[in-house]
The first five atom37 places (N, CA, C, CB, O) and aatype in JSON, in Angstrom:
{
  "aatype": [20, 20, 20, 20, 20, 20, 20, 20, 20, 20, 20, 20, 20, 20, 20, 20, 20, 20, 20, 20, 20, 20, 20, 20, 20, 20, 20, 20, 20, 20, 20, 20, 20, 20, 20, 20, 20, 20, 20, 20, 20, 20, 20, 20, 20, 20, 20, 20, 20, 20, 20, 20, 20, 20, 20, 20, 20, 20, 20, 20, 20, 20, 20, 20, 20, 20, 20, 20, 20, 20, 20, 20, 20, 20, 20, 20, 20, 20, 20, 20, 20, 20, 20, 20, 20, 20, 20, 20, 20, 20, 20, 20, 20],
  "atom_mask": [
    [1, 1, 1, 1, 1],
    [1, 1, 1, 1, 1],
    [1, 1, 1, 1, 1],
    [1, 1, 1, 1, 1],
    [1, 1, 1, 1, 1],
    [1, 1, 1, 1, 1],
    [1, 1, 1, 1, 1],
    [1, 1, 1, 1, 1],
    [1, 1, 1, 1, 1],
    [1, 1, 1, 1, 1],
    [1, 1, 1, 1, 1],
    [1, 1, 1, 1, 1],
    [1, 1, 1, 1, 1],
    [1, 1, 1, 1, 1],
    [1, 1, 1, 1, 1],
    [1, 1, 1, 1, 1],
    [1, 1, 1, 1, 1],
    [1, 1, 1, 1, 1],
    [1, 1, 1, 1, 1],
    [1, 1, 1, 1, 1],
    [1, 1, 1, 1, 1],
    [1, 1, 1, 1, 1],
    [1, 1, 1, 1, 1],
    [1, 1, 1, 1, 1],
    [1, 1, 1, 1, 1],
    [1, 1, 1, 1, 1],
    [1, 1, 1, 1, 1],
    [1, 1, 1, 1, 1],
    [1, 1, 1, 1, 1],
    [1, 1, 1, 1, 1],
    [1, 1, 1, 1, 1],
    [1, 1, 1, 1, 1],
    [1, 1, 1, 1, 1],
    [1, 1, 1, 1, 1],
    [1, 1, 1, 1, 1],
    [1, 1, 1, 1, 1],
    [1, 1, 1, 1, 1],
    [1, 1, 1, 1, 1],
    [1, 1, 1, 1, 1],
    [1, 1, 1, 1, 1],
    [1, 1, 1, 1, 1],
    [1, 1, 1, 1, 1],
    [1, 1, 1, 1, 1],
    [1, 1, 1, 1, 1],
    [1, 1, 1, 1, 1],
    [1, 1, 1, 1, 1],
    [1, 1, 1, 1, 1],
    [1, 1, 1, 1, 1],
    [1, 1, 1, 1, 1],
    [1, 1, 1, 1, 1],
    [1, 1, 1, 1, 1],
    [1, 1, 1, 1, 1],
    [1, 1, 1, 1, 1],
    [1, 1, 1, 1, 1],
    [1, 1, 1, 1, 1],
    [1, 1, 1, 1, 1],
    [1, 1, 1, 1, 1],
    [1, 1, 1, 1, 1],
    [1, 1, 1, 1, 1],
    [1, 1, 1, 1, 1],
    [1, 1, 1, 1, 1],
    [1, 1, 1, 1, 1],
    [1, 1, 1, 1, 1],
    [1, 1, 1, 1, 1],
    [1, 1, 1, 1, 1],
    [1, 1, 1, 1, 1],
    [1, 1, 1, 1, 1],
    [1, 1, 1, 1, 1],
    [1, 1, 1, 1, 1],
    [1, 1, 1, 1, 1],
    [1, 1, 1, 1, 1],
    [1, 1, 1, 1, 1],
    [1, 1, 1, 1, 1],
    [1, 1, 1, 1, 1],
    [1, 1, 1, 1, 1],
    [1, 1, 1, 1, 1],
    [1, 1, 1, 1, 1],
    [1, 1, 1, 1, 1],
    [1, 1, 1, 1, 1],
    [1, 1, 1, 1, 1],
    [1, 1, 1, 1, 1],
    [1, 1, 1, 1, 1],
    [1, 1, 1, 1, 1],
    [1, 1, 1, 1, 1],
    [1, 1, 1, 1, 1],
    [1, 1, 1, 1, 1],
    [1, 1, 1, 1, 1],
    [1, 1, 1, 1, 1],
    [1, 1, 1, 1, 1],
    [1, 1, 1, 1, 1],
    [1, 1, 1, 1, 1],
    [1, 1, 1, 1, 1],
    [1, 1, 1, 1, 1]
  ],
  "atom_positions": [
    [[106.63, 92.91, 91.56], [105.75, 93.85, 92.22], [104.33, 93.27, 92.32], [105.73, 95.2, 91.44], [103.95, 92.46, 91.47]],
    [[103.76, 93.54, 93.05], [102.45, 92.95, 93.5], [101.54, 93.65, 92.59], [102.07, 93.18, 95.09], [100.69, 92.92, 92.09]],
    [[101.52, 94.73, 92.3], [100.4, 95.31, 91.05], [100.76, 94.58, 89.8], [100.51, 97.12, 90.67], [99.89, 94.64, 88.94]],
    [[101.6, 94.06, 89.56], [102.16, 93.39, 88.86], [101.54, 92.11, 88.11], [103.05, 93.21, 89.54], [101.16, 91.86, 86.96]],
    [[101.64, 91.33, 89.53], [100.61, 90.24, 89.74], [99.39, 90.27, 89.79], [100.73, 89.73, 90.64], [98.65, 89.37, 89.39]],
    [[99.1, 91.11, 90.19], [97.5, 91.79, 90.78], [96.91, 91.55, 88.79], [97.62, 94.37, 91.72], [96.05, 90.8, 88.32]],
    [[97.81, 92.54, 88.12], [97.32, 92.37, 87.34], [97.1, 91.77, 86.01], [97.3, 92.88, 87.46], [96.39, 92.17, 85.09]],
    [[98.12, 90.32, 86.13], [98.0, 89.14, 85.35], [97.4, 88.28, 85.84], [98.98, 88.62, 84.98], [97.14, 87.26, 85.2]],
    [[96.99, 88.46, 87.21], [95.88, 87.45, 87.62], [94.31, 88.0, 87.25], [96.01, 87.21, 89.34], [93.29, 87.32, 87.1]],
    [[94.5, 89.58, 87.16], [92.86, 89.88, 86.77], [92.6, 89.55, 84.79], [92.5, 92.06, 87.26], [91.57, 89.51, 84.13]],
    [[93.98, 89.38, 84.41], [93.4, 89.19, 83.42], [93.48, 87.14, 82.68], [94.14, 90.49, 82.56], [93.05, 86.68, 81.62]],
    [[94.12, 86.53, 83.71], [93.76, 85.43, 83.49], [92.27, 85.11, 84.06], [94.77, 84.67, 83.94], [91.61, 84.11, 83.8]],
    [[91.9, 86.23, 84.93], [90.57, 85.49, 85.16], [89.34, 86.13, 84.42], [90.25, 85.46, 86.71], [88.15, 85.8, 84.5]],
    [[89.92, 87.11, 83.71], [88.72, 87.65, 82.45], [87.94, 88.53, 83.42], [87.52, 86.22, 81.59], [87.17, 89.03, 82.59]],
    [[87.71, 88.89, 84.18], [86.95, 89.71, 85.03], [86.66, 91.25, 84.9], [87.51, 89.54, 86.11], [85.55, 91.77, 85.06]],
    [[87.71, 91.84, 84.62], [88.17, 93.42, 83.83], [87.01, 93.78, 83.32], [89.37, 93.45, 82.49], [86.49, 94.82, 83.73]],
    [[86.42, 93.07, 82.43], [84.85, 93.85, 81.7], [84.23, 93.5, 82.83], [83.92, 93.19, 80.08], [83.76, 94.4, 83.52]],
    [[84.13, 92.52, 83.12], [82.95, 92.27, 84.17], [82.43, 93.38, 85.44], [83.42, 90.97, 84.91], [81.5, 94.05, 85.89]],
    [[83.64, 93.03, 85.57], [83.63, 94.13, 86.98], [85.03, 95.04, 86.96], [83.63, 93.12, 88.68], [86.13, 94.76, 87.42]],
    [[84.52, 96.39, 86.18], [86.15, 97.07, 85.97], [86.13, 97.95, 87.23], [86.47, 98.17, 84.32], [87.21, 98.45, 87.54]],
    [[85.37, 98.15, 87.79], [85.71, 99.23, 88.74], [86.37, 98.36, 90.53], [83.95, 100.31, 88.89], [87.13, 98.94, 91.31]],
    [[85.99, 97.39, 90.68], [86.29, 96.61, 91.54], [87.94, 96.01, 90.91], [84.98, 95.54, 91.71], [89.02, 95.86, 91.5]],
    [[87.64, 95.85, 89.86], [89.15, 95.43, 89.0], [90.09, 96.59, 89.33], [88.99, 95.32, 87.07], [91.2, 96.19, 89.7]],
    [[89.96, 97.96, 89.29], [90.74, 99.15, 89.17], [91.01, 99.29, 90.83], [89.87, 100.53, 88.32], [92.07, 99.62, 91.37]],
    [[89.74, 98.95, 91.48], [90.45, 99.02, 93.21], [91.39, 98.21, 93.58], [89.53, 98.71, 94.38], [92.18, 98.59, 94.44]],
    [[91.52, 96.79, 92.95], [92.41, 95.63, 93.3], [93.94, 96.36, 92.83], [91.92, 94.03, 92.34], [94.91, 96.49, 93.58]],
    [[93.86, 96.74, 91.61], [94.93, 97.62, 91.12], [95.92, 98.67, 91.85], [94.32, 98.29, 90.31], [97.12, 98.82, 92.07]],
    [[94.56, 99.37, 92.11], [95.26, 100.36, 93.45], [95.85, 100.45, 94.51], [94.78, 100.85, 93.94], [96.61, 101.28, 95.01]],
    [[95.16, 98.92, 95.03], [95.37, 98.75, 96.21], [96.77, 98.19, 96.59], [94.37, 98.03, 96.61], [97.55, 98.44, 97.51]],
    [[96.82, 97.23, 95.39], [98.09, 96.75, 95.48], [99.57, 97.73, 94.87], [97.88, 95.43, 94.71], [100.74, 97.52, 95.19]],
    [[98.95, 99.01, 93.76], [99.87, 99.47, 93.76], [100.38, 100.88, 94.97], [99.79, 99.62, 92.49], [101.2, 101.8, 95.03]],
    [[99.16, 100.2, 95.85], [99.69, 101.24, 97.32], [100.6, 100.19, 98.35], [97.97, 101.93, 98.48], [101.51, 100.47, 99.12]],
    [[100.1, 99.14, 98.1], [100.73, 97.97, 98.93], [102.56, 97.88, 98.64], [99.86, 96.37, 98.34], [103.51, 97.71, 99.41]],
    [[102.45, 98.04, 97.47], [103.82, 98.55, 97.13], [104.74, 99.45, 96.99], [103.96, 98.44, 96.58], [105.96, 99.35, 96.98]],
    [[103.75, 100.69, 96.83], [104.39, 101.89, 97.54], [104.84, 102.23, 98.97], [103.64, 102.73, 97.37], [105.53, 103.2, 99.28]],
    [[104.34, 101.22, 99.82], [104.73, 101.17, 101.59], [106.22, 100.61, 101.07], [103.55, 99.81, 102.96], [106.4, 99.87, 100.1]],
    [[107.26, 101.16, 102.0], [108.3, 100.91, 102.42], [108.4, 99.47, 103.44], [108.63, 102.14, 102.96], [107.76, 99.36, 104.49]],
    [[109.24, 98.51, 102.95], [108.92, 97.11, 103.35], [109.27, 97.05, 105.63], [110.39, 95.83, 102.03], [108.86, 96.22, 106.45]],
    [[110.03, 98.12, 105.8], [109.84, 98.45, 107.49], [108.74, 99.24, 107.79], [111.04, 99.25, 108.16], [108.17, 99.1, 108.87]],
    [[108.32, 100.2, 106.83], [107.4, 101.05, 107.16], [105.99, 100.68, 107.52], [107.39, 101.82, 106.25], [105.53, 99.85, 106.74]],
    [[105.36, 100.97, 108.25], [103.92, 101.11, 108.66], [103.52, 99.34, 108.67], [102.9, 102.23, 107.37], [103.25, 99.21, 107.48]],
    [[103.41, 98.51, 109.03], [102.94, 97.59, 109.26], [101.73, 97.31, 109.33], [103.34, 97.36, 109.91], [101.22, 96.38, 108.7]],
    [[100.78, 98.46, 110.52], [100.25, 97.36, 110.4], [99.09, 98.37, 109.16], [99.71, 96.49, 112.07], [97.89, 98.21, 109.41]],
    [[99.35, 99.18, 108.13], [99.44, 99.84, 107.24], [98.77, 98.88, 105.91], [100.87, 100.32, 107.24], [97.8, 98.75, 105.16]],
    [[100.16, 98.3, 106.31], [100.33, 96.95, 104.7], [99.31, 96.19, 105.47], [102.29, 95.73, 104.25], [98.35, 96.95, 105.52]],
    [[99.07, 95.3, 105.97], [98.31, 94.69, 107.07], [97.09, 95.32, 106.79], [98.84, 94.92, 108.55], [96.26, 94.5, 106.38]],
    [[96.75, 96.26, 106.85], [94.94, 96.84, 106.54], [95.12, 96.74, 104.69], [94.45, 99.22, 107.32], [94.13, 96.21, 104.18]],
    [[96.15, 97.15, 103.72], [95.83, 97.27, 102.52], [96.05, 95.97, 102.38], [96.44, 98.23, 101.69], [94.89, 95.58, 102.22]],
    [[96.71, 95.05, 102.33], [96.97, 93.35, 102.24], [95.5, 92.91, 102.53], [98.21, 92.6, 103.56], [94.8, 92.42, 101.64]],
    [[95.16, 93.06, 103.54], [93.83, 92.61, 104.07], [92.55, 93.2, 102.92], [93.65, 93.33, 105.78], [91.93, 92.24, 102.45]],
    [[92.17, 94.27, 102.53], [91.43, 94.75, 101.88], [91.64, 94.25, 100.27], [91.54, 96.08, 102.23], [90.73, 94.38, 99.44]],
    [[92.84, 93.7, 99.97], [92.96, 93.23, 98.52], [93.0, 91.99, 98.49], [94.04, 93.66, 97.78], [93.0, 91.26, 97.5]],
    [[93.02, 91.7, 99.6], [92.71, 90.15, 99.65], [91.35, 89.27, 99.53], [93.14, 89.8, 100.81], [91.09, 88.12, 99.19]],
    [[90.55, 90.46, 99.98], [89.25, 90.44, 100.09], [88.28, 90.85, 98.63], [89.05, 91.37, 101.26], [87.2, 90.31, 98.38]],
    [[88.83, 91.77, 97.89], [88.89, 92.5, 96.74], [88.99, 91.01, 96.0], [90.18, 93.76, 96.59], [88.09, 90.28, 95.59]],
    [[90.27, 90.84, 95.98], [90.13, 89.55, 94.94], [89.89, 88.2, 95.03], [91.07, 89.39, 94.37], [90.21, 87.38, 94.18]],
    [[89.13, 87.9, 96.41], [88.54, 86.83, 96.46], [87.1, 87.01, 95.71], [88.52, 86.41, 97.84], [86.59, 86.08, 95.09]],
    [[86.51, 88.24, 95.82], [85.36, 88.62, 95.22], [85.29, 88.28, 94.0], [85.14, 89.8, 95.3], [84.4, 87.58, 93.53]],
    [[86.24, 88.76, 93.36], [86.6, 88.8, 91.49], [86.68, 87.38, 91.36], [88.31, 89.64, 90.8], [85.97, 86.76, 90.57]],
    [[87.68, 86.77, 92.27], [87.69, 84.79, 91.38], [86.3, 84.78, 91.42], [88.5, 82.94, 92.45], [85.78, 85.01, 90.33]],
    [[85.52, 84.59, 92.4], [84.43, 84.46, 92.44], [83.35, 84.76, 90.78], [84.28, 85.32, 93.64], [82.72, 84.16, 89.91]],
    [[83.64, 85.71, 91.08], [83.0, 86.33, 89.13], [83.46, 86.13, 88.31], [82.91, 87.62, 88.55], [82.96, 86.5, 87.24]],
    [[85.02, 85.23, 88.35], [85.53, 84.48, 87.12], [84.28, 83.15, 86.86], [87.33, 83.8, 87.5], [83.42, 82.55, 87.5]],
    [[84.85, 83.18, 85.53], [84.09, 81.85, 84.88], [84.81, 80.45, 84.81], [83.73, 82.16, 83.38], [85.89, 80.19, 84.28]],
    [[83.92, 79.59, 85.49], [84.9, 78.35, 86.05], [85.7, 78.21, 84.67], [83.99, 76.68, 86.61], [85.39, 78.63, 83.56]],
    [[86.81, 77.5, 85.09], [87.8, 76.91, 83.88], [86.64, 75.32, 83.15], [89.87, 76.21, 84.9], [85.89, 74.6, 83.81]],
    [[86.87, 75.27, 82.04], [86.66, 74.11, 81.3], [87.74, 73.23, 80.95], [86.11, 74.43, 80.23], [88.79, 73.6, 80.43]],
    [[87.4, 71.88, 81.28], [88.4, 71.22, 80.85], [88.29, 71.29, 79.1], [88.34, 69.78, 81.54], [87.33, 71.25, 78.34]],
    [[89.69, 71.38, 78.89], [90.11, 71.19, 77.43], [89.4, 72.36, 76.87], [89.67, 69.71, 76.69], [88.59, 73.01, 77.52]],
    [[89.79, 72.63, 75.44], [89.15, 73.44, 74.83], [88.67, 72.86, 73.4], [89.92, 74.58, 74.82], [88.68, 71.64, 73.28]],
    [[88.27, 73.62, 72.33], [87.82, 72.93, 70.93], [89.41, 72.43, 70.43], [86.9, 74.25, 69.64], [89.22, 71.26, 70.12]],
    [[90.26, 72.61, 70.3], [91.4, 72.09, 69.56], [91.64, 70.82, 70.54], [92.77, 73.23, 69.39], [92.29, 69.93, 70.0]],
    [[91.33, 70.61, 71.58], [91.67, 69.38, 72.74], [90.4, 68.61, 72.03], [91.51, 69.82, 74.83], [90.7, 67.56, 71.48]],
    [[89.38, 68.91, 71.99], [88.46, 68.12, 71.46], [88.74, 67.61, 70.13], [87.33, 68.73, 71.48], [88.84, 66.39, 70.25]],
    [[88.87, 67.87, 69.22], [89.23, 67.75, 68.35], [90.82, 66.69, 67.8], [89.07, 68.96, 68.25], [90.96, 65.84, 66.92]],
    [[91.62, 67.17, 68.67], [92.44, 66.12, 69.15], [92.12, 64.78, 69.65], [93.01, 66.57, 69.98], [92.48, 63.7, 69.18]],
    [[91.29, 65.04, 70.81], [91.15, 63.47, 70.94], [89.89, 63.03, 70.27], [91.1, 62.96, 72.49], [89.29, 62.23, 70.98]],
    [[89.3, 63.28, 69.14], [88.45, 62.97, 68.18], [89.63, 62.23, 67.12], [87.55, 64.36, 67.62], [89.64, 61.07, 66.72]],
    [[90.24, 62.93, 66.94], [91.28, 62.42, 65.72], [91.95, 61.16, 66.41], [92.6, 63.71, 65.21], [91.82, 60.12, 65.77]],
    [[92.54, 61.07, 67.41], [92.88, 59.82, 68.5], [92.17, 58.54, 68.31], [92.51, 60.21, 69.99], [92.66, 57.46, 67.99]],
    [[90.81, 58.87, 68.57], [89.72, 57.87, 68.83], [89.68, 57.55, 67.17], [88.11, 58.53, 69.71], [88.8, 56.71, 67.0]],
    [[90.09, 57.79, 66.33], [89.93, 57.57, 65.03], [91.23, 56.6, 64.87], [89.85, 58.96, 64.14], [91.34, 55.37, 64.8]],
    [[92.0, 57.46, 64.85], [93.26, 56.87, 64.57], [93.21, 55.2, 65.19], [94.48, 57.89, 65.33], [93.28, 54.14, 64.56]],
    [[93.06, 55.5, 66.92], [92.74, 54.1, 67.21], [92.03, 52.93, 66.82], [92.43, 54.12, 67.97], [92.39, 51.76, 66.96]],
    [[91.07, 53.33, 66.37], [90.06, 52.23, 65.56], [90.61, 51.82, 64.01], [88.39, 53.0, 65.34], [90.71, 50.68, 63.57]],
    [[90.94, 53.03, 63.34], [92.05, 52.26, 62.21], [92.76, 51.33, 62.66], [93.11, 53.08, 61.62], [92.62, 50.18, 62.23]],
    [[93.68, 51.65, 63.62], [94.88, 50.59, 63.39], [94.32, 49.3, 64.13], [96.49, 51.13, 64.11], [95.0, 48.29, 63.92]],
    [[93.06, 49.1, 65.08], [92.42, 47.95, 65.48], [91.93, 47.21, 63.97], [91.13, 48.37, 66.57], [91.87, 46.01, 63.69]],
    [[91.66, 48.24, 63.26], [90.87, 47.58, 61.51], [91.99, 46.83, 61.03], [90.39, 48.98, 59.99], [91.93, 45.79, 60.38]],
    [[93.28, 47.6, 61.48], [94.38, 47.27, 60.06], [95.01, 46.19, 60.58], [95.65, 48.52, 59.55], [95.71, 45.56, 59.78]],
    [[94.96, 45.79, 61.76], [95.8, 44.7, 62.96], [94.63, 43.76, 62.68], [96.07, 45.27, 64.99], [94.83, 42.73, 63.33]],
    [[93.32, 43.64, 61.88], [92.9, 42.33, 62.0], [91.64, 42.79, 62.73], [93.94, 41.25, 62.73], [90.76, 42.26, 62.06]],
    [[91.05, 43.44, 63.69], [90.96, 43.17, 65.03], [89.7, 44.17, 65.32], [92.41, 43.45, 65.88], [89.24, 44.26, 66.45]]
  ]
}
């Protein structure tokens, strides 16, 4: 179901506090988008498709860019860069 989606994409993008009331229209919209009957009303879905499309281009927008890696990735390749220089010590080298 598209509200479905609608709404594991609003919460991978953290947006919900940010902007809950724009969050709750995306919601709606799509759970009207899915209440249309898939012959019914065209160009119906077509105006609500269109309006949530628009809805949640807004919201990525107010997501917070992704970061590469996080503290445990850092930390990982801290321990790496270690590890590597040991075994350059222990090879002689």
């Amino acid at each position: 179901m598209i509200a479905d989606d609608v709404a594991s994409e609003l919460e991978l993008l953290g947006v919900t506090s940010v902007s809950p009331g724009m969050s709750a229209v995306a919601i709606k919209l799509a759970r009207a988008l899915d209440a249309i009957e898939s012959g019914d009303a065209p160009t119906s879905q077509a105006v609500v498709a269109d309006k949530l499309t628009a809805i949640m281009t807004k919201l990525r927008g107010l997501a917070q860019p992704a970061t590469e890696g996080d503290g445990v990735d850092d930390i990982a390749e801290q321990r790496e860069k270690r590890r590597s220089e040991a075994r350059k010590r222990a090879a002689g080298g």
